[in-house]
N, C-alpha and C positions, 0 to 999 in steps of 0.2 A: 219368626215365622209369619207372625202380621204383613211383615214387610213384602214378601213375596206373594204377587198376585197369582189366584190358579188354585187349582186343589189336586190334594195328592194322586198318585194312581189309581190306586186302588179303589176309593170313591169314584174315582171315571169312568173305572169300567164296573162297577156296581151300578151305575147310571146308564148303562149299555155304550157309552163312547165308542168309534171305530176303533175295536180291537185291532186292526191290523198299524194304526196309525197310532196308537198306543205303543206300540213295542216296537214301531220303526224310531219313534222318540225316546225311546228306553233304550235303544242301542246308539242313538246318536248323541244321547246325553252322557254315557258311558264314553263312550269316543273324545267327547272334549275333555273330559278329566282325565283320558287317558295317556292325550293330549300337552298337558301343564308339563312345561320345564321341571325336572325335581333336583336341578344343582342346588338350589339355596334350602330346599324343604328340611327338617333338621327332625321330624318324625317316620322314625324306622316302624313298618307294620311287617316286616322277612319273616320266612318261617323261625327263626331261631327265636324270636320277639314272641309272635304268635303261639309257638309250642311253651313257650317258659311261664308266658302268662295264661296258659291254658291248665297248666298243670299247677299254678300256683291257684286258679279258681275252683279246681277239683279237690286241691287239700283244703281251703275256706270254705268248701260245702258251696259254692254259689253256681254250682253246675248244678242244671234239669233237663236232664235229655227230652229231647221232643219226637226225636225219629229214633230212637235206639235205646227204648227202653227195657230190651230182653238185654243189651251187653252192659258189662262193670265197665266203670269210667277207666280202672287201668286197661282193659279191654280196647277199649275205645284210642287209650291214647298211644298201644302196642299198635294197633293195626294203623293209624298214622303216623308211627315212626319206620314202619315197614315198607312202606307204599309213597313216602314221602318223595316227591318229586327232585329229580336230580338235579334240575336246574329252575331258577326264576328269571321272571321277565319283568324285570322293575318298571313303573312307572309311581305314578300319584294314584291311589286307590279311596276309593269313597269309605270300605270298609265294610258297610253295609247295604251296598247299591239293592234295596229290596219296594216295592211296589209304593208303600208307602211311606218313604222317604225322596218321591222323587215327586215333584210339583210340575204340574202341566199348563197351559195356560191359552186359550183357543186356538191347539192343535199345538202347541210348541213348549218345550221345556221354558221352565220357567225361576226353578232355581232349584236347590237341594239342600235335606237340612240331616239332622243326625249324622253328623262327621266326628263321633268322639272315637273311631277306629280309622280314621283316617290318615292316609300317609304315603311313606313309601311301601310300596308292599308289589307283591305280582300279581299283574294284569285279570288273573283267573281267579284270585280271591273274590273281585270282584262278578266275575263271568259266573261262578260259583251258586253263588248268593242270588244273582240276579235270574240264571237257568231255574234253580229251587223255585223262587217268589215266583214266575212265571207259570211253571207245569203246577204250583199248589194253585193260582188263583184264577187261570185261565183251564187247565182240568185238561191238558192234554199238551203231548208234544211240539203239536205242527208248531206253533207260538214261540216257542223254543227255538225250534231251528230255523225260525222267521227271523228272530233275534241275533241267533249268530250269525248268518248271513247279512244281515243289516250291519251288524257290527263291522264286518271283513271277513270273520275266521273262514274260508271256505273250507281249511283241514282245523278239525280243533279236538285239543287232547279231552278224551272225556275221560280218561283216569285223573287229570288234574279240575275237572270239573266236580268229579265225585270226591276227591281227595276234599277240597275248599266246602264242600259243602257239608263233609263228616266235623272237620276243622270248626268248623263253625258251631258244633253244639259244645263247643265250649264253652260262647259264650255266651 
């Protein structure tokens, strides 16, 4: 992390940075990973990967819910087997594309680090992750939908939004 000049998000916009040019970067940094070839990538993040190692961190105890602390972890892992999305849209995912793990650098991404869920996985894992870190640290919507439209999505599935973001208090 030395290596990469800049500091993470999160400290940007604690420092008051242009929020709007914060999260036009947060979607264009998303965009080039989403971006990478994944013929040669040989780490699978698909729900079948995601749900098996979700349910094996539930039986090791190493789940602490953070949003859903009134439902049981079988609760939790019933209602996204139920709701689980019909189809995915592979690309290269960061894994945990969240505010502080993405480095800025006088107005411009500047690199990315905590990649240990990274891989092949669908686009919205990552969209997921990055809508949550947004509305928790910015404190409201518009940000959000600043984001997806930065991104492209001009239609975007918000059930697979909420899905990736239930998914994620797995880990």
């Amino acid at each position: 992390m030395s290596e990469i000049k800049g500091e993470n998000t999160l400290n940007l916009l604690r420092e008051n940075f242009n929020k709007e040019l914060i999260v036009k970067n947060l979607a264009k940094g998303l965009k080039m990973i989403h971006n990478i070839d994944i013929t040669n990538c040989n780490v699978v993040q698909t729900l079948d990967v995601k749900l098996k190692e979700g349910r094996k961190n539930i039986e090791q105890k190493l789940v602490n819910f953070n949003c859903n602390k009134d439902k049981s972890y079988l609760e939790i892992v019933n209602k996204l087997e139920s709701m689980r999305p019909q189809c995915e849209d592979l690309v290269l995912v960061h894994g945990d594309y969240c505010l502080p793990n993405i480095i800025q650098h006088k107005g411009e991404i500047s690199g990315f680090i905590d990649w240990g869920r990274g891989g092949i996985g669908d686009r919205y894992q990552d969209i997921g992750i990055a809508c949550r870190s947004i509305r928790t640290n910015f404190g409201n919507d518009h940000y959000v939908k600043l984001f997806l439209d930065e991104y492209g999505l001009d239609k975007y599935d918000a059930n697979k939004i909420a899905y990736y973001i239930l998914l994620d208090e797995l880990f």
